[in-house]
Backbone as CSV, one residue per row, in Angstrom:
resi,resn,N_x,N_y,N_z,CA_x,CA_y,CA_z,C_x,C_y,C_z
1,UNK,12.895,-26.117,82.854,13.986,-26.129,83.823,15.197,-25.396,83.240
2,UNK,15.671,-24.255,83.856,16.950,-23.767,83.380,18.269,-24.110,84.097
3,UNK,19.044,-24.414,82.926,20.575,-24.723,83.344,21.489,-24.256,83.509
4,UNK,21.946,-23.947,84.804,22.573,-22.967,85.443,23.640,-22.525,84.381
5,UNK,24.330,-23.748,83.949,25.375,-23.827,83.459,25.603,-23.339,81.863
6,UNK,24.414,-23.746,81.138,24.426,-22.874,79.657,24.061,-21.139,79.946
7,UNK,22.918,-21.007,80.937,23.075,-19.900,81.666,24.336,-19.032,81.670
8,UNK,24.796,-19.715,82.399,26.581,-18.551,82.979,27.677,-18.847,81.493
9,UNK,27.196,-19.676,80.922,28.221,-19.742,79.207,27.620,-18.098,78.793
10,UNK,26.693,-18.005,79.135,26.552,-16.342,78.123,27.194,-15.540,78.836
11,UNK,27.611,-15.160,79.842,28.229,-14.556,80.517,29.733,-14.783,80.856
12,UNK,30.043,-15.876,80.268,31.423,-16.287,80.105,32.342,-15.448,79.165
13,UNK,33.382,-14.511,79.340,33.756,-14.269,78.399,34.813,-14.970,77.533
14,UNK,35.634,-16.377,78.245,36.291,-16.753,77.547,35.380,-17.513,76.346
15,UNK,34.142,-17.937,76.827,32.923,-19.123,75.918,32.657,-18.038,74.751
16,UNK,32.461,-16.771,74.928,32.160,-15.843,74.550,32.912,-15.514,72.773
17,UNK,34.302,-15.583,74.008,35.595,-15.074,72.908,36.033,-16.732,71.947
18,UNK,35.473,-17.733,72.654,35.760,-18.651,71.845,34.664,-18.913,70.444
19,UNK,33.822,-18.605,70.993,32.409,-18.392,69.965,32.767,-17.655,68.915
20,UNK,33.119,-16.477,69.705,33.572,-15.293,68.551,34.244,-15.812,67.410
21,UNK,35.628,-16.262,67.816,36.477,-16.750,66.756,35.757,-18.074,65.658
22,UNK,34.896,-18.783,66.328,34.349,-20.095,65.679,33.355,-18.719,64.306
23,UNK,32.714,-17.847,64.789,31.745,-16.857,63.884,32.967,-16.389,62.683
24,UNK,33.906,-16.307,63.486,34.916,-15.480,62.014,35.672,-16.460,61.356
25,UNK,35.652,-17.897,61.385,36.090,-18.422,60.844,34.945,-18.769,60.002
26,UNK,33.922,-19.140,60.172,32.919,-19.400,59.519,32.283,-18.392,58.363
27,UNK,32.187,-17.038,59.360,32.430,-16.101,57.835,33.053,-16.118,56.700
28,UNK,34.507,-16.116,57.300,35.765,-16.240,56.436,35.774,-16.988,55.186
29,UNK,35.108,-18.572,55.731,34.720,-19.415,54.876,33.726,-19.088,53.673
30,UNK,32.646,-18.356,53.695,31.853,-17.871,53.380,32.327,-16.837,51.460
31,UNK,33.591,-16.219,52.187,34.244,-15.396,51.822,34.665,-15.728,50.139
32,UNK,34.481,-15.399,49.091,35.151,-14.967,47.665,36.385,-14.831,47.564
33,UNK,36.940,-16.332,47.015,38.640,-15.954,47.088,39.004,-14.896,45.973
34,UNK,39.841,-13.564,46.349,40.246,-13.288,45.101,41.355,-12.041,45.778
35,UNK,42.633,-10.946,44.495,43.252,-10.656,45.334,43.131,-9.821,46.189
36,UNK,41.748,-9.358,46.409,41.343,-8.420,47.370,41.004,-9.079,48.704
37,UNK,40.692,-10.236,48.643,39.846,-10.661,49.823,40.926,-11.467,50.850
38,UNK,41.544,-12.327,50.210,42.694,-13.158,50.335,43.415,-12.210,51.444
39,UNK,44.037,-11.263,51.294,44.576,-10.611,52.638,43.989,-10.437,53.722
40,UNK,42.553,-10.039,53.166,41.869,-9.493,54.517,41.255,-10.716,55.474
41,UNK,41.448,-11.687,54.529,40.971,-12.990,55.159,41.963,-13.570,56.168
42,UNK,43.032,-13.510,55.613,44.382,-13.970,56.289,44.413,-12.748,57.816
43,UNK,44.135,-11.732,57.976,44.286,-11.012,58.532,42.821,-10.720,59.647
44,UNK,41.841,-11.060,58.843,40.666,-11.103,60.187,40.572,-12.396,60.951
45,UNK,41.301,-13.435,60.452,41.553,-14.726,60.846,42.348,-15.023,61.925
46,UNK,43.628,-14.010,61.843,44.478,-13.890,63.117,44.341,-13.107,64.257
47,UNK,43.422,-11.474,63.763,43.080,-10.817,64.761,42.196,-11.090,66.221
48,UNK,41.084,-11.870,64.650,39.922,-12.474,65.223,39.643,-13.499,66.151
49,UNK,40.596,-14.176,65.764,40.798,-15.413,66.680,42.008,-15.436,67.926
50,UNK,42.706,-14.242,67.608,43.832,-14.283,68.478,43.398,-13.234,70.224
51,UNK,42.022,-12.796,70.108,41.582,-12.593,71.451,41.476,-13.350,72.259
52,UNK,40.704,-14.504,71.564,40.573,-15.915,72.595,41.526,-16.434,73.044
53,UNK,42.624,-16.479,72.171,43.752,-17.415,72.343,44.053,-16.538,73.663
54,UNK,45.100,-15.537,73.313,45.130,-14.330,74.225,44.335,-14.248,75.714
55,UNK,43.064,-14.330,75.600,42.372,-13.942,77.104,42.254,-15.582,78.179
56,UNK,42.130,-16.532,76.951,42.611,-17.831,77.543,44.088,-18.168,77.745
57,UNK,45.089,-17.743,77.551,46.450,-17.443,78.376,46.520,-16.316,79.403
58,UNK,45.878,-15.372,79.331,45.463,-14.507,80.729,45.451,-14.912,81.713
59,UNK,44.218,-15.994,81.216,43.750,-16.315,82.691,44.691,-17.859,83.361
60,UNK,45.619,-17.901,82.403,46.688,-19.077,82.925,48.155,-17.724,83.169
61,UNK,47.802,-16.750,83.775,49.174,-15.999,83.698,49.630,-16.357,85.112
62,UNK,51.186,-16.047,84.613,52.198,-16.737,85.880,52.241,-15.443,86.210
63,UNK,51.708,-14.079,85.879,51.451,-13.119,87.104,50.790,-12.216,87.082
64,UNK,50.595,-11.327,87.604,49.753,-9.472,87.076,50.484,-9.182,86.078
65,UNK,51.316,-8.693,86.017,52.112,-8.044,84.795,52.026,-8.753,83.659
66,UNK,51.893,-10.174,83.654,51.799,-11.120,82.546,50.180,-11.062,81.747
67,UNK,49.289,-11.135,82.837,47.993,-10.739,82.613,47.968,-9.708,82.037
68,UNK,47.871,-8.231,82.438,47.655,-7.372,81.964,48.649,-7.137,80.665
69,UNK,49.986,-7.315,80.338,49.810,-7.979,79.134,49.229,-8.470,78.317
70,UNK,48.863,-9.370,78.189,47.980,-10.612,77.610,46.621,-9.519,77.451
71,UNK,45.734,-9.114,78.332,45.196,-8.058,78.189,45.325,-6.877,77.195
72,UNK,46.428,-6.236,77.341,47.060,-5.278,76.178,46.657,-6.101,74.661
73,UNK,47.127,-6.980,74.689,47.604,-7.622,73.498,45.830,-8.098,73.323
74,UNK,44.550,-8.657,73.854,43.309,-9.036,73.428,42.897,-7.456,72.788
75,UNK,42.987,-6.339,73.331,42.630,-5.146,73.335,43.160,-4.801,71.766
76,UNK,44.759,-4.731,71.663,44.916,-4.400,70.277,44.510,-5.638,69.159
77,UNK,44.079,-6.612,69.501,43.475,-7.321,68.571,41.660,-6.985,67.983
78,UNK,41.335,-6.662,69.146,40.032,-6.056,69.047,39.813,-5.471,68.249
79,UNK,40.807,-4.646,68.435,41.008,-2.978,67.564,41.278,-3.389,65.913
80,UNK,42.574,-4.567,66.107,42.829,-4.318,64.546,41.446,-5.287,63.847
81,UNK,40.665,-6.089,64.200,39.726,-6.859,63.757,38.448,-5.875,63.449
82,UNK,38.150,-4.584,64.547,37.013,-3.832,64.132,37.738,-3.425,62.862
83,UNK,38.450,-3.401,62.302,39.231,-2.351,60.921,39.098,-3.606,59.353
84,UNK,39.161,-4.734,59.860,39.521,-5.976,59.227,37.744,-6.176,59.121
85,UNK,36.797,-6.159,59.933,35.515,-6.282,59.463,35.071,-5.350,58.586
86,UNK,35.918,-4.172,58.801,35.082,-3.006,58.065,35.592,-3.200,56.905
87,UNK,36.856,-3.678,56.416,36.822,-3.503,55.399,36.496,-5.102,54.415
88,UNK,36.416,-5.838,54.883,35.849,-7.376,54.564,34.222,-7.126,53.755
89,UNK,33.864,-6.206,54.978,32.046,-5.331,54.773,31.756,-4.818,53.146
90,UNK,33.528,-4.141,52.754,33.388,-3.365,51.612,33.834,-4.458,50.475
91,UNK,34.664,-5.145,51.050,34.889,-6.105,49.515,34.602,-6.745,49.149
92,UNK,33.204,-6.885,50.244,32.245,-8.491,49.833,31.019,-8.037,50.217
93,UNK,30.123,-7.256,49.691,29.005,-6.088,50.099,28.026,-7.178,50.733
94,UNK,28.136,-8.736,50.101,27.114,-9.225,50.189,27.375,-9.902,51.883
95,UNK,28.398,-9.484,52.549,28.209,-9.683,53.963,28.344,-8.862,54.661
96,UNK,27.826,-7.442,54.393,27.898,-6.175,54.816,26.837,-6.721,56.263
97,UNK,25.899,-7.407,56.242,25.248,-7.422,57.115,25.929,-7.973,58.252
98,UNK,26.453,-9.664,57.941,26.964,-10.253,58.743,28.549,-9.582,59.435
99,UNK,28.939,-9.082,58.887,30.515,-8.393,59.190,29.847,-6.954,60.250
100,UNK,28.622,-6.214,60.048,28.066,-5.539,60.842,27.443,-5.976,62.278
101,UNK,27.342,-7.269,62.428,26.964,-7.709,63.493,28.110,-8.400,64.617
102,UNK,29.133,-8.537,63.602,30.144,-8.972,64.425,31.403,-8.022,64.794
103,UNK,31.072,-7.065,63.868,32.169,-5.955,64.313,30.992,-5.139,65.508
104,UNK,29.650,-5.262,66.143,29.290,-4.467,67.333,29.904,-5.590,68.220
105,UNK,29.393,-6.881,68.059,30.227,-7.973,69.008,31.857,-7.450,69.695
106,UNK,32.216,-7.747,67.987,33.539,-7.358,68.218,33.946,-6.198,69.078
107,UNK,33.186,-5.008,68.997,33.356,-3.420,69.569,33.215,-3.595,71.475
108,UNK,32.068,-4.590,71.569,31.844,-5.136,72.950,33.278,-5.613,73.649
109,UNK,33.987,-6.882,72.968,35.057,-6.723,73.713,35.903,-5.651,73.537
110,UNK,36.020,-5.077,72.548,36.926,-3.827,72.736,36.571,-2.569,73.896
111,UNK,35.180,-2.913,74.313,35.142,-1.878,75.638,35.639,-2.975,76.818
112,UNK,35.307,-3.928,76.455,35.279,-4.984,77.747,36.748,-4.840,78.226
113,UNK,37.795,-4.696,77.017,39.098,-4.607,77.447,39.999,-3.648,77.629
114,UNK,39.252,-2.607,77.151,39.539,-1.064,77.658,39.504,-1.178,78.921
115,UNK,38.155,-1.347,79.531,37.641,-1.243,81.318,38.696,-2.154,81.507
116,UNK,38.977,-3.354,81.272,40.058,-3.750,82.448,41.347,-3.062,82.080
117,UNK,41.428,-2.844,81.288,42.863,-2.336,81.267,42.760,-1.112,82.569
118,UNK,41.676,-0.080,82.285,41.780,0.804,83.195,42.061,0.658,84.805
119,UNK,40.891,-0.818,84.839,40.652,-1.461,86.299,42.060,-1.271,86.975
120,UNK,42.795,-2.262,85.856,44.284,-3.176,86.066,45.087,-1.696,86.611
121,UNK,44.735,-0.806,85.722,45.536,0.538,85.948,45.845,1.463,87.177
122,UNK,44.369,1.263,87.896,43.571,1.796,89.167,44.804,1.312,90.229
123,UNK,44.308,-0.247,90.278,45.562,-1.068,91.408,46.652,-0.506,91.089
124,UNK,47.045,-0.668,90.038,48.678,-0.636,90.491,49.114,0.699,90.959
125,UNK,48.368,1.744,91.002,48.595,2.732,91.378,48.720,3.225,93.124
């Protein structure tokens, strides 16, 4: 019997983006404290997690302009987190794999939030 409802969680992108962040914290954890890593940790931690936060205030926006905001702002997080995996990849070789699977994740919402930005762009025109 399939459930509608774990069903449409994969297709959820806030379940999605909340997942995401639960994966990079868990990496993170994973992670070799030392003074190389320590920044990048601090820094894939906020990027990483700050889409969700971000696309789950979106969708509580008090308007369009506030949204697509909020939008802007998931988009450049995207961006700075694909940069923050890549280099996490290099200073800890031994999660070159795992940091490769989550920076295509990661790359997914970064198209996901390109297209709306464009969408958002279309209307207001």
């Amino acid at each position: 019997m399939n459930d509608d409802s774990s069903q449409n969680r994969e297709y959820d992108l806030e379940e999605r983006l909340a997942s995401f962040s639960e994966k990079i914290i868990e990496l993170c954890k994973k992670v070799p404290k030392n003074t190389v890593t320590i920044p990048i940790i601090n820094q894939i931690v906020k990027s990483g997690t700050s889409m969700a936060a971000n696309y789950f205030e979106a969708n509580g926006a008090s308007s369009n302009k506030d949204f697509k905001n909020k939008i802007h702002i998931c988009k450049k997080e995207a961006k700075e987190t694909e940069l923050w995996l890549r280099l996490l990849a290099k200073a800890d070789e031994t999660l070159k794999d795992e940091c490769r699977l989550l920076w295509k994740e990661n790359h997914e919402f970064t198209l996901i939030f390109s297209k709306s930005i464009s969408t958002l762009n279309k209307k207001n025109k």
